[in-house]
CHARMM-style PDB file with segment names, atoms N, HN, CA, C and O in Angstrom:
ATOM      1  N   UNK     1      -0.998 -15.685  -8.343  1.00  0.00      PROA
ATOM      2  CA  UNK     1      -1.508 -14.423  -8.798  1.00  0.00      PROA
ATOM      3  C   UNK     1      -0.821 -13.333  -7.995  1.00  0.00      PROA
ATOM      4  O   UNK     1      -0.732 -13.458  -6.773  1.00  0.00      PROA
ATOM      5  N   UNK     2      -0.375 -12.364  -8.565  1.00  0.00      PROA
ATOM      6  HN  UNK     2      -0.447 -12.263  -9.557  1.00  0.00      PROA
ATOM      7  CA  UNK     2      -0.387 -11.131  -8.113  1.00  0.00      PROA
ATOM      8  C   UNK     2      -0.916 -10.041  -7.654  1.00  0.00      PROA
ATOM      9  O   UNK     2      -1.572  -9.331  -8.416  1.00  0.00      PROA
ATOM     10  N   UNK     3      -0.735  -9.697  -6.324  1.00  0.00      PROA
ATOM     11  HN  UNK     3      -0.203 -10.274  -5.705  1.00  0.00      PROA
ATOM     12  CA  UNK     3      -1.886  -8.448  -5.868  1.00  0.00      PROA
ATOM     13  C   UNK     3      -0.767  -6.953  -5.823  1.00  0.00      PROA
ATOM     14  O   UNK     3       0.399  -6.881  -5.434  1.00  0.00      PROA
ATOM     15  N   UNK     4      -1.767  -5.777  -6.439  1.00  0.00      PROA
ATOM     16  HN  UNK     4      -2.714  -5.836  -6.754  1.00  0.00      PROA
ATOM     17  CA  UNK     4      -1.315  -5.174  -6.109  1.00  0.00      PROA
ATOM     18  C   UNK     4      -1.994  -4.363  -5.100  1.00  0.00      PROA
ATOM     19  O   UNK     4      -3.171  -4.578  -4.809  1.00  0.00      PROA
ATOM     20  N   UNK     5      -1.387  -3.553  -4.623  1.00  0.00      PROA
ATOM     21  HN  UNK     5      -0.431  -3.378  -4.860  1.00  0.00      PROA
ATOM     22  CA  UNK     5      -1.986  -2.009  -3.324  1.00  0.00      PROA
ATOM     23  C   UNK     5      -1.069  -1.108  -3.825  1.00  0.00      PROA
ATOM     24  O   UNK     5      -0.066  -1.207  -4.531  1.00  0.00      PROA
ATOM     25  N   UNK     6      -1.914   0.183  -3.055  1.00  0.00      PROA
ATOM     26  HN  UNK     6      -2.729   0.263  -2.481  1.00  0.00      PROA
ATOM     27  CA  UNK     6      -0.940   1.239  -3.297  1.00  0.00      PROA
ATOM     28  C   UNK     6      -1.473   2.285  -1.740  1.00  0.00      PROA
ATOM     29  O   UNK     6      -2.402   3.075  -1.573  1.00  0.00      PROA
ATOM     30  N   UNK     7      -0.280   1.753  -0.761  1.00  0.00      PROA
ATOM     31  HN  UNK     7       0.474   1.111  -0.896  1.00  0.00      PROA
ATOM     32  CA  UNK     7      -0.656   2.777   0.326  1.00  0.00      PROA
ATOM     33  C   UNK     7      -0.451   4.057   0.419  1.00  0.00      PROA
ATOM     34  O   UNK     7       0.501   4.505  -0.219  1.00  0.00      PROA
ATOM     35  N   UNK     8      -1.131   4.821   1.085  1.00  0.00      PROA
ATOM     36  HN  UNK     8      -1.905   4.457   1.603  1.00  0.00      PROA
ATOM     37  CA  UNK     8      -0.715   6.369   1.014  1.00  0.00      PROA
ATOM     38  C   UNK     8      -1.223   6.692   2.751  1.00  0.00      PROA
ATOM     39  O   UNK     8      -2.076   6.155   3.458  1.00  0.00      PROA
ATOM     40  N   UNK     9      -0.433   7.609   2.951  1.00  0.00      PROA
ATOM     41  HN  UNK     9       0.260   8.045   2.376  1.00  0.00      PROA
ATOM     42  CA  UNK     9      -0.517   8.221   4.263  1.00  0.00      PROA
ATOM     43  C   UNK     9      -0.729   9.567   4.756  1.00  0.00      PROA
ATOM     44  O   UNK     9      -0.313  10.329   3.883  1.00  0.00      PROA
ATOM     45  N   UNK    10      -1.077  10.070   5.518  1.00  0.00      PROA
ATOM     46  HN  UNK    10      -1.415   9.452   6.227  1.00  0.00      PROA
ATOM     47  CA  UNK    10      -0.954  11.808   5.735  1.00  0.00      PROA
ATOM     48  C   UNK    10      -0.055  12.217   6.452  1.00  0.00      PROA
ATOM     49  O   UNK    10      -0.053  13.433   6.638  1.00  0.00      PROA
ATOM     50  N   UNK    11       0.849  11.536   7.007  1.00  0.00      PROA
ATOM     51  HN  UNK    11       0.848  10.547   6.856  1.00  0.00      PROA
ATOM     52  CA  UNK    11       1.871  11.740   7.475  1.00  0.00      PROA
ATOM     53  C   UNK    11       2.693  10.317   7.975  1.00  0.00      PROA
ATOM     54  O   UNK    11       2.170   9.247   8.285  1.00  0.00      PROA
ATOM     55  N   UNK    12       4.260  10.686   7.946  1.00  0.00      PROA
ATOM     56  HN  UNK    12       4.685  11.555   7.694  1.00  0.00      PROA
ATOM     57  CA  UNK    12       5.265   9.671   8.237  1.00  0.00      PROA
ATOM     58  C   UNK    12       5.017   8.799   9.192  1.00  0.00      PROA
ATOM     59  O   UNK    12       5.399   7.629   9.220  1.00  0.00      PROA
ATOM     60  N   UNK    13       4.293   9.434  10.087  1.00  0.00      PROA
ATOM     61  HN  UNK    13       3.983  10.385  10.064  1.00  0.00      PROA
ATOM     62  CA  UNK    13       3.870   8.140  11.430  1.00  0.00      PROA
ATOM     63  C   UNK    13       2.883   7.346  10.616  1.00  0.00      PROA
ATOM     64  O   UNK    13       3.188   6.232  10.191  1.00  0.00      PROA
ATOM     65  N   UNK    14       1.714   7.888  10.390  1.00  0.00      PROA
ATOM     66  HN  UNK    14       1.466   8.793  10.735  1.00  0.00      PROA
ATOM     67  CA  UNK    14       0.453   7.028  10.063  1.00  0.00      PROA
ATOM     68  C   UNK    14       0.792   6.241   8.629  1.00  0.00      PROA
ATOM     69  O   UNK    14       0.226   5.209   8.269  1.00  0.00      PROA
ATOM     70  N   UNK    15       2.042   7.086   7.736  1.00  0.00      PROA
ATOM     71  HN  UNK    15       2.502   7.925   8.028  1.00  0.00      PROA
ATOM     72  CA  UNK    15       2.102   5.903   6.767  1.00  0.00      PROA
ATOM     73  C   UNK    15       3.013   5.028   6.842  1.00  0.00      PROA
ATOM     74  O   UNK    15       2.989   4.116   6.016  1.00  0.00      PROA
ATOM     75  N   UNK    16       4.074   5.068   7.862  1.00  0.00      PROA
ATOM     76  HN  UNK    16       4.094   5.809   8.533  1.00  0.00      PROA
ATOM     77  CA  UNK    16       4.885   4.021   8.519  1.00  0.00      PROA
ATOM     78  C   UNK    16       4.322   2.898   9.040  1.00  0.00      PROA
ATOM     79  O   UNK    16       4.855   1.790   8.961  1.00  0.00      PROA
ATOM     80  N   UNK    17       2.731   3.225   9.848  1.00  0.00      PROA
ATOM     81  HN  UNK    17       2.299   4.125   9.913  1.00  0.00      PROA
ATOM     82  CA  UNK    17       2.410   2.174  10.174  1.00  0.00      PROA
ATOM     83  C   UNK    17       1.746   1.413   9.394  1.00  0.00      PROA
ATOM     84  O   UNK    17       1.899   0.207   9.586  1.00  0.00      PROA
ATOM     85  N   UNK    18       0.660   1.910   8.105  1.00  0.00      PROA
ATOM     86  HN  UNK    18       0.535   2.890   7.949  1.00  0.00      PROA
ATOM     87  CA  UNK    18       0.642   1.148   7.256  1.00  0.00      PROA
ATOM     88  C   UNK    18       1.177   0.342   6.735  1.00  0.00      PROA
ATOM     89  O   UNK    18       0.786  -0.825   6.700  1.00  0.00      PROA
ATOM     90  N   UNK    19       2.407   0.861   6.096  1.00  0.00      PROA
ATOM     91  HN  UNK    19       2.725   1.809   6.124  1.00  0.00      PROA
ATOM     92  CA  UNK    19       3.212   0.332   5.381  1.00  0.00      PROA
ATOM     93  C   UNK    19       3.987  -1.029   6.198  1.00  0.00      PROA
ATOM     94  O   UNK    19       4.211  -2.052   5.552  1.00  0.00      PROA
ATOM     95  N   UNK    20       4.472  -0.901   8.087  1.00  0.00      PROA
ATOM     96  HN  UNK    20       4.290  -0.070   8.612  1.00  0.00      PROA
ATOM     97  CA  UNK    20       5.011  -1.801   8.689  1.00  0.00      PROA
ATOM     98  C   UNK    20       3.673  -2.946   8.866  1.00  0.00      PROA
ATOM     99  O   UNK    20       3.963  -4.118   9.108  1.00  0.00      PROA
ATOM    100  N   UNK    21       2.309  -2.565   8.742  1.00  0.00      PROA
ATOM    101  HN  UNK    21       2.074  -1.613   8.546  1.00  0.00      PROA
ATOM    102  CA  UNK    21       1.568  -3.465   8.841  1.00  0.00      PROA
ATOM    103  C   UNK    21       1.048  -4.662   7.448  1.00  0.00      PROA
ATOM    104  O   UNK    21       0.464  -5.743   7.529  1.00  0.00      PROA
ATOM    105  N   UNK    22       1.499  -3.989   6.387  1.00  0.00      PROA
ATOM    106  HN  UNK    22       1.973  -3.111   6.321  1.00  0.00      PROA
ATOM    107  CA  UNK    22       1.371  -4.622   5.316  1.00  0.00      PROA
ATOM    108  C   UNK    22       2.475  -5.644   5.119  1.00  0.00      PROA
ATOM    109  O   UNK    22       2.090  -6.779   4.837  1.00  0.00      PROA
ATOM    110  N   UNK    23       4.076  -5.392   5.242  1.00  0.00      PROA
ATOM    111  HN  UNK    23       4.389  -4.470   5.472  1.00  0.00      PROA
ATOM    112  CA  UNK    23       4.872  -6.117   5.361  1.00  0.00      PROA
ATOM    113  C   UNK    23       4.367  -6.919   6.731  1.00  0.00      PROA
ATOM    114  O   UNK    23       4.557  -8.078   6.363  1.00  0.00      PROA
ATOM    115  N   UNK    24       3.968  -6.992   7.755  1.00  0.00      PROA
ATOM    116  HN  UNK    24       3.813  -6.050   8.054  1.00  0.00      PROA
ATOM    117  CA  UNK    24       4.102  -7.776   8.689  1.00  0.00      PROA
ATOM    118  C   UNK    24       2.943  -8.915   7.869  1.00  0.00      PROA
ATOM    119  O   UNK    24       3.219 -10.110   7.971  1.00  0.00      PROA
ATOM    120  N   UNK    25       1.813  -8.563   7.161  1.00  0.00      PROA
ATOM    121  HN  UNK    25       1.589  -7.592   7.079  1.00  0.00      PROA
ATOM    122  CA  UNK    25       1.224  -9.786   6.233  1.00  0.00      PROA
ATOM    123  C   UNK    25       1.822 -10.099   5.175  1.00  0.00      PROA
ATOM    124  O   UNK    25       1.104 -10.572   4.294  1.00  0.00      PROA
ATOM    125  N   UNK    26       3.016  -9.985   4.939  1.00  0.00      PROA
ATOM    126  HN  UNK    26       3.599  -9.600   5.654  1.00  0.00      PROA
ATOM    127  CA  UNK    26       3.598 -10.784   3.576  1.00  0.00      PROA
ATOM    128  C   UNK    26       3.677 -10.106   2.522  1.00  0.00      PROA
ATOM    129  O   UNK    26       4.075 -10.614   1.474  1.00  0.00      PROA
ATOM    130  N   UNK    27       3.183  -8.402   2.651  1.00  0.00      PROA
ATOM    131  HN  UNK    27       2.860  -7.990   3.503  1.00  0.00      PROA
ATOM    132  CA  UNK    27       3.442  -8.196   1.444  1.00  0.00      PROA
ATOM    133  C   UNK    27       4.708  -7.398   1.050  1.00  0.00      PROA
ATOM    134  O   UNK    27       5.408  -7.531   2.054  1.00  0.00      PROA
ATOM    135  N   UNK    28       5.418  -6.634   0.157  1.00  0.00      PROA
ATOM    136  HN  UNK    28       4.849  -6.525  -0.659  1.00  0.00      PROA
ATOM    137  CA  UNK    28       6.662  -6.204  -0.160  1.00  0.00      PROA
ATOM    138  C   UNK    28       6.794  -5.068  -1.010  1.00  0.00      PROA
ATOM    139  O   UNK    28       6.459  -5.140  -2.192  1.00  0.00      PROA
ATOM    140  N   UNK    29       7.186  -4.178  -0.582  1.00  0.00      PROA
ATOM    141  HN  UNK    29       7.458  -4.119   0.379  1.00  0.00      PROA
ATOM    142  CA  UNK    29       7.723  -3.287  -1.330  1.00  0.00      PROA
ATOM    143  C   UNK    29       7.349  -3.359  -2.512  1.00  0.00      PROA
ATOM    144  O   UNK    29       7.017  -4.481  -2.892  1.00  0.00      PROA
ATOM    145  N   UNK    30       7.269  -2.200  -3.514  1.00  0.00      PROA
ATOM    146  HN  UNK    30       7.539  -1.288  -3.206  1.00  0.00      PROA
ATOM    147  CA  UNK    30       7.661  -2.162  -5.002  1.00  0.00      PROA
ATOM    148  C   UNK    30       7.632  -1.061  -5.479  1.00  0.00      PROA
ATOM    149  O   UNK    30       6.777  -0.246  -5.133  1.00  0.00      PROA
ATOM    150  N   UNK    31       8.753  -0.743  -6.564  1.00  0.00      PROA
ATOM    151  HN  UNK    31       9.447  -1.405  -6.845  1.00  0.00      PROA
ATOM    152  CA  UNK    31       8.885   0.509  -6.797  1.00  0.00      PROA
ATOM    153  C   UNK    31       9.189   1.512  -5.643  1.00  0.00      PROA
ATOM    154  O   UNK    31       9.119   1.144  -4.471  1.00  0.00      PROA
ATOM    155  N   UNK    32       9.529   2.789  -5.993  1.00  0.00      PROA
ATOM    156  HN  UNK    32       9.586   3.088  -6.945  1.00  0.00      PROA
ATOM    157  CA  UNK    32      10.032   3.836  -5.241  1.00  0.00      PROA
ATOM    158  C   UNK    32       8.819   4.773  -4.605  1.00  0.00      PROA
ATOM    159  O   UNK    32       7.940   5.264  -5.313  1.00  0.00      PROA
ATOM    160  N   UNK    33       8.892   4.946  -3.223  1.00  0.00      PROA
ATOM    161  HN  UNK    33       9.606   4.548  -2.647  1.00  0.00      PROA
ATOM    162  CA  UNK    33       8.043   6.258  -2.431  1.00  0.00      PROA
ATOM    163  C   UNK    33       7.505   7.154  -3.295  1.00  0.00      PROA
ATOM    164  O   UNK    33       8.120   7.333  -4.346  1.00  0.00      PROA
ATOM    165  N   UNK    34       6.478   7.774  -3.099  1.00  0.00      PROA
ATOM    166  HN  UNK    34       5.979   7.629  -2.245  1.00  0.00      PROA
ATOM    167  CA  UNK    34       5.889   8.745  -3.839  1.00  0.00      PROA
ATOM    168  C   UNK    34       5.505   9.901  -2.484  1.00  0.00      PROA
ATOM    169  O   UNK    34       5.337   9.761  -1.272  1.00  0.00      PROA
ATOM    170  N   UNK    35       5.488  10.601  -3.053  1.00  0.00      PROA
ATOM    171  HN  UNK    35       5.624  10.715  -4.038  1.00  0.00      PROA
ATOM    172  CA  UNK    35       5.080  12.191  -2.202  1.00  0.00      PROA
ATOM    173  C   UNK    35       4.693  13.555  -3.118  1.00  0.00      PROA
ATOM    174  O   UNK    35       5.221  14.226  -4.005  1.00  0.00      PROA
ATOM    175  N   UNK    36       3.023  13.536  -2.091  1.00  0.00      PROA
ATOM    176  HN  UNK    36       2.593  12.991  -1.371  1.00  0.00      PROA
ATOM    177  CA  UNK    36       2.451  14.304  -3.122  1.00  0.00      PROA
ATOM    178  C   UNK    36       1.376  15.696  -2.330  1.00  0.00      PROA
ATOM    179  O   UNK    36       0.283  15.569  -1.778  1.00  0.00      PROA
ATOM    180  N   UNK    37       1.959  16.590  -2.488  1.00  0.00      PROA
ATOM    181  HN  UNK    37       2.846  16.692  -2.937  1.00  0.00      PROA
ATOM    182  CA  UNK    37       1.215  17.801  -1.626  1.00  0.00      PROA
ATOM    183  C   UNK    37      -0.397  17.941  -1.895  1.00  0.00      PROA
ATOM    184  O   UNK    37      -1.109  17.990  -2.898  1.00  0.00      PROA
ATOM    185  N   UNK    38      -0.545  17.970  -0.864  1.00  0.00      PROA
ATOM    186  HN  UNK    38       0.033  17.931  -0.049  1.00  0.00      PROA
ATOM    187  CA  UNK    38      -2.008  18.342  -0.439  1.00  0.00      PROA
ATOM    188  C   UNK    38      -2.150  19.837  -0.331  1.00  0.00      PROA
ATOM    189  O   UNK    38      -1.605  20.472   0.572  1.00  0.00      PROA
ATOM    190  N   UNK    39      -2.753  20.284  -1.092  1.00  0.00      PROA
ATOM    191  HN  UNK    39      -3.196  19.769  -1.825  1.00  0.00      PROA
ATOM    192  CA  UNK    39      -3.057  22.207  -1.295  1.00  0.00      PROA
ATOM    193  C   UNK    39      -4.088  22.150  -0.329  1.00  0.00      PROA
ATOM    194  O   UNK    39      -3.387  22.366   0.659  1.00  0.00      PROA
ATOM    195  N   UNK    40      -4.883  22.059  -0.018  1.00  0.00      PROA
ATOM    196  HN  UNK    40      -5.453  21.883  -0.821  1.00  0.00      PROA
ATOM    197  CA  UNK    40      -5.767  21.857   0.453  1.00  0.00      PROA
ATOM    198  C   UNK    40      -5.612  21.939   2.133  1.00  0.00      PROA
ATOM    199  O   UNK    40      -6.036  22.767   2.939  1.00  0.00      PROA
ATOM    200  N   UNK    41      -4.753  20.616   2.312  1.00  0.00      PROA
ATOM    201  HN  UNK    41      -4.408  19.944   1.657  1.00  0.00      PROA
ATOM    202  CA  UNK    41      -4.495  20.512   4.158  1.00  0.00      PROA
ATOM    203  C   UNK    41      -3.049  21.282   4.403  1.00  0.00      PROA
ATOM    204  O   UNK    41      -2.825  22.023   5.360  1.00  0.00      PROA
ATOM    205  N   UNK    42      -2.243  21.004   3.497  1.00  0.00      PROA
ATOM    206  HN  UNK    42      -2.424  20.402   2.720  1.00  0.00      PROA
ATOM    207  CA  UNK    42      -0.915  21.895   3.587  1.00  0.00      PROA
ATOM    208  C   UNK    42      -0.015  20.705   3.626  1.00  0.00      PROA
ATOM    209  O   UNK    42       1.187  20.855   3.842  1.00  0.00      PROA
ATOM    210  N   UNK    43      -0.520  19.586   3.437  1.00  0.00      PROA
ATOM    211  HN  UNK    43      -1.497  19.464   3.262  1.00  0.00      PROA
ATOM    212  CA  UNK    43       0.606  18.504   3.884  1.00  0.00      PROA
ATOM    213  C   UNK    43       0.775  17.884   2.808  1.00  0.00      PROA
ATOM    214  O   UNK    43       0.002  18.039   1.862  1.00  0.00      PROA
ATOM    215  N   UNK    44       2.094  16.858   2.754  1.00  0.00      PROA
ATOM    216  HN  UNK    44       2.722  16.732   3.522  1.00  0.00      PROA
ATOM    217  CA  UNK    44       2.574  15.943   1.905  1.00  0.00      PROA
ATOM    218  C   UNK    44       2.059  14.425   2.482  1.00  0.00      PROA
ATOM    219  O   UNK    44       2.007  13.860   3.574  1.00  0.00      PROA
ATOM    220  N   UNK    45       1.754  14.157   1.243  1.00  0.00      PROA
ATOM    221  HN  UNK    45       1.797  14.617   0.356  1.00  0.00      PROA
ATOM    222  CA  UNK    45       1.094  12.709   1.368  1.00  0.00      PROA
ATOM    223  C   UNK    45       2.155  11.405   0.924  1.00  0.00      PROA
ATOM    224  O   UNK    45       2.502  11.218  -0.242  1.00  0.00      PROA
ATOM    225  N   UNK    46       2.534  10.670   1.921  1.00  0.00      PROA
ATOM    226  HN  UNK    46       2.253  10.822   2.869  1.00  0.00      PROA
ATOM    227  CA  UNK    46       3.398   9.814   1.410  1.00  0.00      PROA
ATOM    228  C   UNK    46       3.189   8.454   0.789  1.00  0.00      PROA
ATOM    229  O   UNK    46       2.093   8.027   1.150  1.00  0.00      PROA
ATOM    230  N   UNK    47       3.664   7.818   0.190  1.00  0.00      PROA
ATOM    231  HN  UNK    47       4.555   8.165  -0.103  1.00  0.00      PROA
ATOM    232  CA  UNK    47       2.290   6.459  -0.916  1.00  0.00      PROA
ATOM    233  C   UNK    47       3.458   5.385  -1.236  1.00  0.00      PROA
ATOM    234  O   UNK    47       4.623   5.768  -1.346  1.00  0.00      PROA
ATOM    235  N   UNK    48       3.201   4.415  -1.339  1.00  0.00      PROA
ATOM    236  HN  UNK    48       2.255   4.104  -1.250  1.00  0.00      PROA
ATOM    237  CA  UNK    48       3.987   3.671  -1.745  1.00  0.00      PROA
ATOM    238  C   UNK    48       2.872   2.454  -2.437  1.00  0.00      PROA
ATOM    239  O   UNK    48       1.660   2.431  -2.224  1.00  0.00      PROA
ATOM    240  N   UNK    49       3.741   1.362  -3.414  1.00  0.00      PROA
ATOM    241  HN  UNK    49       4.725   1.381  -3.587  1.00  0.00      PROA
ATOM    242  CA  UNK    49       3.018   0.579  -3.770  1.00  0.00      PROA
ATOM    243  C   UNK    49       3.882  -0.507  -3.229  1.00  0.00      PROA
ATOM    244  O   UNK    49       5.050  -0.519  -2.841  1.00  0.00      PROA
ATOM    245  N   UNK    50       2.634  -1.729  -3.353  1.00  0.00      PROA
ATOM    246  HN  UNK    50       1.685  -1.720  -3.668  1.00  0.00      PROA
ATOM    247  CA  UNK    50       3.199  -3.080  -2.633  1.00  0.00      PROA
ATOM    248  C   UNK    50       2.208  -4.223  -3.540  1.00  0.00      PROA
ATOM    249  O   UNK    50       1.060  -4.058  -3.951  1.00  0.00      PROA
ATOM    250  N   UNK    51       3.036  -5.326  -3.667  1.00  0.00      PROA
ATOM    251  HN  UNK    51       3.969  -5.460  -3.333  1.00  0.00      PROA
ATOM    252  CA  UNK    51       2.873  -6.385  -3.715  1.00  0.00      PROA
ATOM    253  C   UNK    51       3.083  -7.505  -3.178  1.00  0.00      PROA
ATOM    254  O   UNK    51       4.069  -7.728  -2.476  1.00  0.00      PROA
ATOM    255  N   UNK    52       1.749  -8.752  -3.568  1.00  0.00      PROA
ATOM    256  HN  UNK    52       0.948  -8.570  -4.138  1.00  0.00      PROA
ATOM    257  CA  UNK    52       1.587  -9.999  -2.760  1.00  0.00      PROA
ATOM    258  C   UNK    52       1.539 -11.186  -3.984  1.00  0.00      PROA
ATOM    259  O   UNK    52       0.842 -11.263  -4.995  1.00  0.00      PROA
ATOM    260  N   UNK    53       2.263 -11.793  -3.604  1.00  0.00      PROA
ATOM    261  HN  UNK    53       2.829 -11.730  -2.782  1.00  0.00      PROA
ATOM    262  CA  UNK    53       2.030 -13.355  -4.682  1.00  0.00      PROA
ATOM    263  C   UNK    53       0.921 -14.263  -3.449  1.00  0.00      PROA
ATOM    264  O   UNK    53       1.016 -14.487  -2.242  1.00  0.00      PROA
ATOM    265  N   UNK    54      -0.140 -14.608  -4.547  1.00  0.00      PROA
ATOM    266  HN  UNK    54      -0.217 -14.427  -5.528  1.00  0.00      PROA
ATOM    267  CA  UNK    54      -0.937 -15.411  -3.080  1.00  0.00      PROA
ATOM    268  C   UNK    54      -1.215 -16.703  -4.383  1.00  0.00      PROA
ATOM    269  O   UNK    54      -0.619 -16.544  -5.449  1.00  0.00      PROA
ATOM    270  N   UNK    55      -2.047 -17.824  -4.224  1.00  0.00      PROA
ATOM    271  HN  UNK    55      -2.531 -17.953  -3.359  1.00  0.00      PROA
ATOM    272  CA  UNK    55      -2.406 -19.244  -4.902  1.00  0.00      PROA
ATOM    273  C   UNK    55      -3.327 -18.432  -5.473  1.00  0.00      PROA
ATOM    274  O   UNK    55      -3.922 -17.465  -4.999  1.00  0.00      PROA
ATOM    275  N   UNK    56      -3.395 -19.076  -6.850  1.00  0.00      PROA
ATOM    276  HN  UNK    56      -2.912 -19.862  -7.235  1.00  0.00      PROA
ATOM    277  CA  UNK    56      -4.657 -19.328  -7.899  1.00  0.00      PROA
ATOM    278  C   UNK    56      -4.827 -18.073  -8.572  1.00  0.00      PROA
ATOM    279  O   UNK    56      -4.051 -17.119  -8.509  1.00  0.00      PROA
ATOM    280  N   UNK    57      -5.929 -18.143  -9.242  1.00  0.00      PROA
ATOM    281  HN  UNK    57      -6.559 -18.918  -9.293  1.00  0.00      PROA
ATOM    282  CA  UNK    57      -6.143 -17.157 -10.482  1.00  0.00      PROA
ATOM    283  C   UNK    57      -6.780 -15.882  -9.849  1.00  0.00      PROA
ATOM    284  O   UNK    57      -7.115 -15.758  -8.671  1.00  0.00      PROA
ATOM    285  N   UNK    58      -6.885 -14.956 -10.848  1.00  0.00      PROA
ATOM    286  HN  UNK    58      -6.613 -15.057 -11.805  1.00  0.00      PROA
ATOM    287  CA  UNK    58      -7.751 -13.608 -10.184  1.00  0.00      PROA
ATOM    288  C   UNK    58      -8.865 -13.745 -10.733  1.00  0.00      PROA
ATOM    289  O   UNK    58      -9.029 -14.000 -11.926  1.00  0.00      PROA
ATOM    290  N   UNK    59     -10.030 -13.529  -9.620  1.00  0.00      PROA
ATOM    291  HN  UNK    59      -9.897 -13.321  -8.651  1.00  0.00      PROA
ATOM    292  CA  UNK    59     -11.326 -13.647 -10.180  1.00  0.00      PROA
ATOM    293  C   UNK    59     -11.877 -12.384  -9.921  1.00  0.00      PROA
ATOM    294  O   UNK    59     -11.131 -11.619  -9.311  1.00  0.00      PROA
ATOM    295  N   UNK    60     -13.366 -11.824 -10.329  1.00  0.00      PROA
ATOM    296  HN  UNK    60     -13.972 -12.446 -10.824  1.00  0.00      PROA
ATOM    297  CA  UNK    60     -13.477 -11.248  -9.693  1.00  0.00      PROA
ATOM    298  C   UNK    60     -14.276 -10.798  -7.780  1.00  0.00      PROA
ATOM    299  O   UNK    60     -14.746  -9.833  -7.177  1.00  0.00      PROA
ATOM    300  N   UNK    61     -13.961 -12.291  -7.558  1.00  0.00      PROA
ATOM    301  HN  UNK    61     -13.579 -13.075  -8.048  1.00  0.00      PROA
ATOM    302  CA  UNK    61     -14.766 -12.220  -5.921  1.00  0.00      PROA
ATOM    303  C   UNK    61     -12.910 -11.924  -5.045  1.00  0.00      PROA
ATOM    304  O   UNK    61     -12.813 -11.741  -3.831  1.00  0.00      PROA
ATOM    305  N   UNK    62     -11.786 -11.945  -5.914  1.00  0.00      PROA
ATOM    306  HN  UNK    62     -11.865 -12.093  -6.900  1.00  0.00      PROA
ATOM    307  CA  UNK    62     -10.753 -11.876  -5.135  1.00  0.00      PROA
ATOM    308  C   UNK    62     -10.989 -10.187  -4.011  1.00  0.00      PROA
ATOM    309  O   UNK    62     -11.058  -9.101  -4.586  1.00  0.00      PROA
ATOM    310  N   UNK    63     -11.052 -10.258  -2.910  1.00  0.00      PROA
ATOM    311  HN  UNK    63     -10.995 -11.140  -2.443  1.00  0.00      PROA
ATOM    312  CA  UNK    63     -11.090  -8.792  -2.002  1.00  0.00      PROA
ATOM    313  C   UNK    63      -9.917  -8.869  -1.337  1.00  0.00      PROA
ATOM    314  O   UNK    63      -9.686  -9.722  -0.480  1.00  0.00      PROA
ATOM    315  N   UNK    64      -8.622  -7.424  -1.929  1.00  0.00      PROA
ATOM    316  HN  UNK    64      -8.810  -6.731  -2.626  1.00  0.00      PROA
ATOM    317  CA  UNK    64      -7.610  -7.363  -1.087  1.00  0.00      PROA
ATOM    318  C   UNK    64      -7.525  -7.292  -0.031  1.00  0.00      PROA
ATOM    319  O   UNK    64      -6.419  -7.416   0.494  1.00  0.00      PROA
ATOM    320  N   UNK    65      -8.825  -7.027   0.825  1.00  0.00      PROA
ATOM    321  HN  UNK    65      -9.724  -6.926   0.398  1.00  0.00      PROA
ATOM    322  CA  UNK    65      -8.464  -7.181   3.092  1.00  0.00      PROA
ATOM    323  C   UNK    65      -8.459  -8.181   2.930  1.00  0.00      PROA
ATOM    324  O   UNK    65      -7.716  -8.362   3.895  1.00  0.00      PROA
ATOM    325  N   UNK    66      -8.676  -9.578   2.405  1.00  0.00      PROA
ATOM    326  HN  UNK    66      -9.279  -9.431   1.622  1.00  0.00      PROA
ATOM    327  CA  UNK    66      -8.919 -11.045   2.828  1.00  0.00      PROA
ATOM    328  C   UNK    66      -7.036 -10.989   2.772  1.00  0.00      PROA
ATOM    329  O   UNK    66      -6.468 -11.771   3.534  1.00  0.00      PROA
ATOM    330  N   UNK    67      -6.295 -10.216   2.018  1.00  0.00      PROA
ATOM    331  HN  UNK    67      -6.757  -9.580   1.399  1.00  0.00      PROA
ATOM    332  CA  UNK    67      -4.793 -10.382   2.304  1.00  0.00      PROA
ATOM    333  C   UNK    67      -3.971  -9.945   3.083  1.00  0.00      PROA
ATOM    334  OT1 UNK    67      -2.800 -10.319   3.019  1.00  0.00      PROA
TER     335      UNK     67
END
């Protein structure tokens, strides 16, 4: 089965480390960076999506932190 996520960050440090902590569990890249202004705080929000191939079907008790 396929998992997807989609991380987002408030800035390059804090979504670097997301993002280096998700690959350090197996998961990978997909698709291209996204960046998206915040009117509000003044900042750009950086996002990316990722995927995981893990065993068996999707149910619904599957919870993406267990990945």
């Amino acid at each position: 089965m396929k998992l997807y996520r989609y991380l987002t960050g408030p800035d390059d440090q804090a979504f670097c480390k997301r993002v280096s902590a998700a690959l350090n569990k197996g998961w990978q890249l997909q698709g291209s960076p996204t960046l998206t202004f915040d009117p509000v705080k003044g900042r750009v929000i950086c996002g990316q999506a990722i995927i995981k191939e893990v065993e068996g079907e999707w149910h619904e008790d599957v919870v993406l932190s267990d990945h």
